[in-house]
Short mmCIF file of the C-alpha atoms (twelve columns), coordinates in Angstrom:
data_MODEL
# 
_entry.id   MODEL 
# 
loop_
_atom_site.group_PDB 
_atom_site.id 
_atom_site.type_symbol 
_atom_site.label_atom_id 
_atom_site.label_alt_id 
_atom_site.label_comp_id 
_atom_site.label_asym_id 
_atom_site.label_seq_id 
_atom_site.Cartn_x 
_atom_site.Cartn_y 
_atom_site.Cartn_z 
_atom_site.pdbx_PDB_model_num 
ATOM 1   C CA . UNK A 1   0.000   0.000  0.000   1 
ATOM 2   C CA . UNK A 2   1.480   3.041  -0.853  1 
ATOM 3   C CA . UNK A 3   0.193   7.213  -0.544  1 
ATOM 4   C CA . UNK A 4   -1.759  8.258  -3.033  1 
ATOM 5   C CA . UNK A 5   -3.171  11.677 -4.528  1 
ATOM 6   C CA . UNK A 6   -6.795  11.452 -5.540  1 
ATOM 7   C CA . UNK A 7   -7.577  14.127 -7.712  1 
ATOM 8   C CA . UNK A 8   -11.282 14.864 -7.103  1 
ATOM 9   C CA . UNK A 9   -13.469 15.485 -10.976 1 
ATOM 10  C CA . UNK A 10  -14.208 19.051 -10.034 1 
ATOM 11  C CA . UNK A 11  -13.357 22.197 -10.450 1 
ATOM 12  C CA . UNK A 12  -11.978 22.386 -6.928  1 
ATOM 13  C CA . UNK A 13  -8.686  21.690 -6.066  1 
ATOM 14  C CA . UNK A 14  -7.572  18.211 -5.815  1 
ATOM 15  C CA . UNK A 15  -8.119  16.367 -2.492  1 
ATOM 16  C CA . UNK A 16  -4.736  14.752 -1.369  1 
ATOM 17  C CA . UNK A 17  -4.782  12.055 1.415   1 
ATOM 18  C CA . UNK A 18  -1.682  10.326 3.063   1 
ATOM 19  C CA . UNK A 19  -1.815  7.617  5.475   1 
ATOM 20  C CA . UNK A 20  1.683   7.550  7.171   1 
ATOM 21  C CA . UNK A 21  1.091   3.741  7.551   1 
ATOM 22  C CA . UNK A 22  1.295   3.366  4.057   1 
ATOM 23  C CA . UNK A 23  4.189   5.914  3.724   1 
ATOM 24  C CA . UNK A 24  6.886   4.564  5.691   1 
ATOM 25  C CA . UNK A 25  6.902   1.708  3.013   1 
ATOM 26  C CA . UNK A 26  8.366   4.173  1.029   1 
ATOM 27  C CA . UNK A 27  12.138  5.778  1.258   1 
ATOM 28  C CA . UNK A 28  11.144  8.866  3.549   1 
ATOM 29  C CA . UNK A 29  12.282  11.513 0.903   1 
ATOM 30  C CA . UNK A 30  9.756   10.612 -0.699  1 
ATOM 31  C CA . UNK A 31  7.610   9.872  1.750   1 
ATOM 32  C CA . UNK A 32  8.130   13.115 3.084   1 
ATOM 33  C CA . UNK A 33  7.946   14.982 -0.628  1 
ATOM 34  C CA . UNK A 34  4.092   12.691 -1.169  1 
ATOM 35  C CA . UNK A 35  2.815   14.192 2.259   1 
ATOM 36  C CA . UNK A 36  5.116   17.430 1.963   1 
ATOM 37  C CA . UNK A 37  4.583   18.262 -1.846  1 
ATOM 38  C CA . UNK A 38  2.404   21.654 -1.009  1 
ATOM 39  C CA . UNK A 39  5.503   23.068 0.932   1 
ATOM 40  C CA . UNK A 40  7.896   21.829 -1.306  1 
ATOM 41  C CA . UNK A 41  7.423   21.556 -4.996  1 
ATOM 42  C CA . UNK A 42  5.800   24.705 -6.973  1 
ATOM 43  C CA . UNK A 43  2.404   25.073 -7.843  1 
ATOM 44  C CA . UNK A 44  1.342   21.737 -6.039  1 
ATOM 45  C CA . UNK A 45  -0.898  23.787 -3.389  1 
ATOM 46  C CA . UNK A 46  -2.945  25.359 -6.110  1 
ATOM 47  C CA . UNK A 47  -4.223  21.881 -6.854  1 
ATOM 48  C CA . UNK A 48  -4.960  20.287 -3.269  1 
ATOM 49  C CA . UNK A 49  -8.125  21.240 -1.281  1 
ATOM 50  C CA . UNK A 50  -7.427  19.126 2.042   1 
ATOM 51  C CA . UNK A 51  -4.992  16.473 3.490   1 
ATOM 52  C CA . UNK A 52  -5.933  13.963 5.801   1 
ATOM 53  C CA . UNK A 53  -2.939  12.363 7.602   1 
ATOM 54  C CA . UNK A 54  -2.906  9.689  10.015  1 
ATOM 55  C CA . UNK A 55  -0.385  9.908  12.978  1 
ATOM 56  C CA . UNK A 56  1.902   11.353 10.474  1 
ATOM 57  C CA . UNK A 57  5.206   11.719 12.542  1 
ATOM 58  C CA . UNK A 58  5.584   15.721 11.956  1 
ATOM 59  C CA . UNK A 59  7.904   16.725 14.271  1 
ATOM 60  C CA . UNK A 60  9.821   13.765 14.195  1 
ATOM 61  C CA . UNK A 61  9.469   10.272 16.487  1 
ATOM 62  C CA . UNK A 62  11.083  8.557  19.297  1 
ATOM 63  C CA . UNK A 63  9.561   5.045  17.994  1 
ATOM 64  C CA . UNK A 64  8.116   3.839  21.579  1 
ATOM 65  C CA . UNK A 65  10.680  5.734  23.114  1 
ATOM 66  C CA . UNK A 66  13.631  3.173  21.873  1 
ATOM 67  C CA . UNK A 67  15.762  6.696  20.155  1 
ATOM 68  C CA . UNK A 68  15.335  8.035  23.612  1 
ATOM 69  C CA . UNK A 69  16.654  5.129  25.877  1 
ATOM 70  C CA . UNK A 70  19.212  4.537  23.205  1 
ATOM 71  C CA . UNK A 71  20.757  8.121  23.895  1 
ATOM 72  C CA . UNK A 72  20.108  7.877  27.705  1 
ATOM 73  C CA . UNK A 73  22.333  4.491  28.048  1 
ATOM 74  C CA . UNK A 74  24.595  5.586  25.417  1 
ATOM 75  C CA . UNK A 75  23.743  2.791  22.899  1 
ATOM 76  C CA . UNK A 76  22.936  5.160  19.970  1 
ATOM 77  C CA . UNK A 77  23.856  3.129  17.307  1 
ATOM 78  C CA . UNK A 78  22.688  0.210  18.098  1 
ATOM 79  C CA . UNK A 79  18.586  1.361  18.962  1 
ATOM 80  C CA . UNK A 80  19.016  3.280  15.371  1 
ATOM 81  C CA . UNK A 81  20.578  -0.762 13.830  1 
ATOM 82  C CA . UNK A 82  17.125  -2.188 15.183  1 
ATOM 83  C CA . UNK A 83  14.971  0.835  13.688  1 
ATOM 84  C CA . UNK A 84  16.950  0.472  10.233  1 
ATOM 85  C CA . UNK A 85  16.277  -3.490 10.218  1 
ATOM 86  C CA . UNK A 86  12.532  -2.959 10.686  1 
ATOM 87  C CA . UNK A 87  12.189  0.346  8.774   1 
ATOM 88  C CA . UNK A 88  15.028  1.566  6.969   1 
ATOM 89  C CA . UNK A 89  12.974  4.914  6.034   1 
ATOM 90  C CA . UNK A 90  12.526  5.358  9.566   1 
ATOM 91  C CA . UNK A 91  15.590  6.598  10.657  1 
ATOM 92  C CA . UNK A 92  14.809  9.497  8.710   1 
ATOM 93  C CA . UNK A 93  11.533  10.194 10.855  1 
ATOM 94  C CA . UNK A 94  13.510  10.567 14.133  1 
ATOM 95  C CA . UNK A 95  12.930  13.763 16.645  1 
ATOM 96  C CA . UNK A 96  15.565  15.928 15.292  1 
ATOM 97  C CA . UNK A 97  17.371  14.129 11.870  1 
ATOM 98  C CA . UNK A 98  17.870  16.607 9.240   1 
ATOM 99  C CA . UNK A 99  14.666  15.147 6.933   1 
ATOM 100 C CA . UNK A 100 12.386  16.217 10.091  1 
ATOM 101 C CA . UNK A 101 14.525  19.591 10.784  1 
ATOM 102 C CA . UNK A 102 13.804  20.450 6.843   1 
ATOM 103 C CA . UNK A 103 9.926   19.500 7.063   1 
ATOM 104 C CA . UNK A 104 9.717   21.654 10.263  1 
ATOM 105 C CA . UNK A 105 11.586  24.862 8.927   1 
ATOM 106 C CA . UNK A 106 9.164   27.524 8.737   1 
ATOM 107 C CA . UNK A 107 5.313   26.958 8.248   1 
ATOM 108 C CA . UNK A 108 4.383   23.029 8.064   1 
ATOM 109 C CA . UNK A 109 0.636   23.456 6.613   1 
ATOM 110 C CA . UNK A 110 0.244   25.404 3.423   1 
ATOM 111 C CA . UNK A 111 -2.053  28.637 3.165   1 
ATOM 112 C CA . UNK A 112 -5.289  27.670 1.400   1 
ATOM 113 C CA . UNK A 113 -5.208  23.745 2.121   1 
ATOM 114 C CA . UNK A 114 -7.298  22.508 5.074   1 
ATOM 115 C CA . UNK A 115 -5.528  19.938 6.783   1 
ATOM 116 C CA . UNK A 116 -6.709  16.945 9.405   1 
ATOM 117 C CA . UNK A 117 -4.594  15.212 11.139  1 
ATOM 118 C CA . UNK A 118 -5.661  12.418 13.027  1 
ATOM 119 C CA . UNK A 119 -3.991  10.351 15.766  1 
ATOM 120 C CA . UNK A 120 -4.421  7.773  18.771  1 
ATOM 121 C CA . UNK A 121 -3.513  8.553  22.240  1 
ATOM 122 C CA . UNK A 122 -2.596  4.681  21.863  1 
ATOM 123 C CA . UNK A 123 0.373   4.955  19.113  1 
ATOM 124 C CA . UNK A 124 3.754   3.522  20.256  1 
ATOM 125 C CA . UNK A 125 5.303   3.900  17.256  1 
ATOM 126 C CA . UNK A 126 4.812   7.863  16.359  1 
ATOM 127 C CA . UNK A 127 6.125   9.018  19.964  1 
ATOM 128 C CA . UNK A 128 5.800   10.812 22.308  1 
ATOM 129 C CA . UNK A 129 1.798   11.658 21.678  1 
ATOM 130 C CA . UNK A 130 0.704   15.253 20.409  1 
ATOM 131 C CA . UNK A 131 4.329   15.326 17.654  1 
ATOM 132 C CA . UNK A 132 2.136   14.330 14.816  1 
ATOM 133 C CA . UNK A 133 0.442   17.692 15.925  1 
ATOM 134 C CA . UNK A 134 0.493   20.379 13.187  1 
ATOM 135 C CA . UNK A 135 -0.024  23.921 14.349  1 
ATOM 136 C CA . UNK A 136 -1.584  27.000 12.016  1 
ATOM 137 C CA . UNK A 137 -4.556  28.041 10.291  1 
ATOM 138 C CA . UNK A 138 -6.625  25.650 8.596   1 
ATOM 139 C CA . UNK A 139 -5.279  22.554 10.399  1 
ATOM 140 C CA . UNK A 140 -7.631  20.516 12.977  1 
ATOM 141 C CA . UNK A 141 -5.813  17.954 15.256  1 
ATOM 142 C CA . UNK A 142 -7.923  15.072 16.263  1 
ATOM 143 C CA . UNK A 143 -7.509  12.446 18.712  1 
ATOM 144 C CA . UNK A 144 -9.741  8.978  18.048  1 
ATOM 145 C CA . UNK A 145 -9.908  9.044  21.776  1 
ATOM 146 C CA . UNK A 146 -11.687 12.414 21.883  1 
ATOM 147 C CA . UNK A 147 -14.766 10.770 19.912  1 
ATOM 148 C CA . UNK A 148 -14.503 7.081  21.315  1 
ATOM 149 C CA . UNK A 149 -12.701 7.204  24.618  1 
ATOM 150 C CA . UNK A 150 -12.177 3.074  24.855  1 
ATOM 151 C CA . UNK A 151 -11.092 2.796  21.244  1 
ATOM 152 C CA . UNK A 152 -7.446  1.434  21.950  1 
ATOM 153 C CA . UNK A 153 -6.223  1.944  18.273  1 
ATOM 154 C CA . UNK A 154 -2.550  1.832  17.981  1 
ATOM 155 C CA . UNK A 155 -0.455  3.144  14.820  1 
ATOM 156 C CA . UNK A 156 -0.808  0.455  12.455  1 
ATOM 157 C CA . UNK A 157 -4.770  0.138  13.430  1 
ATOM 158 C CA . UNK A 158 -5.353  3.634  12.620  1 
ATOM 159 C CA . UNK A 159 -5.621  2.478  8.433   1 
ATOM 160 C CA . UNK A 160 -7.828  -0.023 9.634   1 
ATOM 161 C CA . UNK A 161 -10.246 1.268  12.547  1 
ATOM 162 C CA . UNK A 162 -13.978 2.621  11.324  1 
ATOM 163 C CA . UNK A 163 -13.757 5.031  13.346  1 
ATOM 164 C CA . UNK A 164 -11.185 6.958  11.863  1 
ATOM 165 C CA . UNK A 165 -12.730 5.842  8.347   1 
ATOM 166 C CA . UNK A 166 -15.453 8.055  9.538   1 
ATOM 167 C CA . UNK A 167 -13.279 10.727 10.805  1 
ATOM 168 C CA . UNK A 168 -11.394 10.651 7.469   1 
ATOM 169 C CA . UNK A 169 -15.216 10.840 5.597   1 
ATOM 170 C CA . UNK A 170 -15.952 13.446 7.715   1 
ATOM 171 C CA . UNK A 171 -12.614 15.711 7.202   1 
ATOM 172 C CA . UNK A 172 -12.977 15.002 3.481   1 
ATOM 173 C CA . UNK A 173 -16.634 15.801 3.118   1 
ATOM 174 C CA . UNK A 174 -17.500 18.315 6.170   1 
ATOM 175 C CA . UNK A 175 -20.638 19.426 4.563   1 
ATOM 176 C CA . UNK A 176 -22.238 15.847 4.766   1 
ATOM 177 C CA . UNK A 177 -20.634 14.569 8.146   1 
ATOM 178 C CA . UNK A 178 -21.895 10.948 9.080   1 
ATOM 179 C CA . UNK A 179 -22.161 9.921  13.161  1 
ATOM 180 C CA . UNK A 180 -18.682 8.551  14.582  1 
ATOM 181 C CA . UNK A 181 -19.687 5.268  16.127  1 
ATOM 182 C CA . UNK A 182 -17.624 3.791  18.131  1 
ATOM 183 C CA . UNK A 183 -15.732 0.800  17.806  1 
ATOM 184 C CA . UNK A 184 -13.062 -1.320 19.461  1 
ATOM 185 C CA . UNK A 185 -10.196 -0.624 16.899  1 
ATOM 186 C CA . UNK A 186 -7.033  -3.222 17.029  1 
ATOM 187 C CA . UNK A 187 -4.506  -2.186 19.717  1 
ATOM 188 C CA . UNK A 188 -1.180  -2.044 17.223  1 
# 
């Protein structure tokens, strides 16, 4: 499964949606330019209406914390070995590596594009909660736990849970919003 830009049959801007599930299947340059491309590449805002991200990690990610204890006992190398062996794009997406430090210099969301961004209180792999968080006008941050408190969706379950399928209806088609009902998404 990989991102994909669906261009809507309108004369509306495009509607762009990225699920950073699918993305880190994908070398994170260009994982980063599909979810980025507004910021980065002329004339691509002109053509995008909204972006609907899930648990996209923004401002980088400590991946369950592992980064974090790796600095702490002094075994750098070694926690970013085990995140290269089960991701290799992910080493890119780590709190403070220069792919993150370019995404997050100057404004993340484009002028003009509404964005969603939706995420689980539950995710241990985009870490620590609230850094897949985009600030700015235009953006909402939602939480699957704000609308369905028990839901114990994790990262992966986020592509998979109906109640983000309905949040992601919703973001894409505020006009008609159907009822979030709440489910028991799976816990990974």
């Amino acid at each position: 499964m990989t991102p994909r830009a669906v261009r809507q049959p309108t004369q509306s801007p495009g509607v762009l949606s990225i699920s950073s599930c699918a993305a880190a299947k994908l070398p994170a340059r260009a994982s980063a330019s599909a979810s980025n491309g507004p910021k980065f590449v002329a004339g691509e805002a002109a053509k995008i209406a909204n972006v609907v991200a899930l648990a996209p990690p923004t401002h980088g990610t400590t991946f369950a914390s592992l980064v974090t204890i790796g600095d702490d006992l002094g075994v750098t190398p070694a926690a970013d070995a085990v995140i290269a062996a089960g991701c290799p794009a992910c080493t890119e997406l780590t709190t403070g590596s220069a792919l993150v430090t370019s995404l997050n210099t100057g404004r993340v969301a484009v002028a003009g594009i509404v964005y969603t961004i939706i995420a689980s209180t539950h995710d241990e792999l985009v870490t620590p909660y609230g850094t897949e968080f985009v600030t700015g006008q235009g953006v909402d941050n939602e939480t699957v736990q704000g609308f369905c408190p028990l839901d114990p969706v994790g990262h992966i379950g986020l592509a998979y849970d109906p109640d983000v399928a309905q949040l992601v209806r919703n973001a894409l088609d505020p006009t008609d919003p159907v009822p979030v009902t709440c489910t028991v998404g799976p816990p990974v």
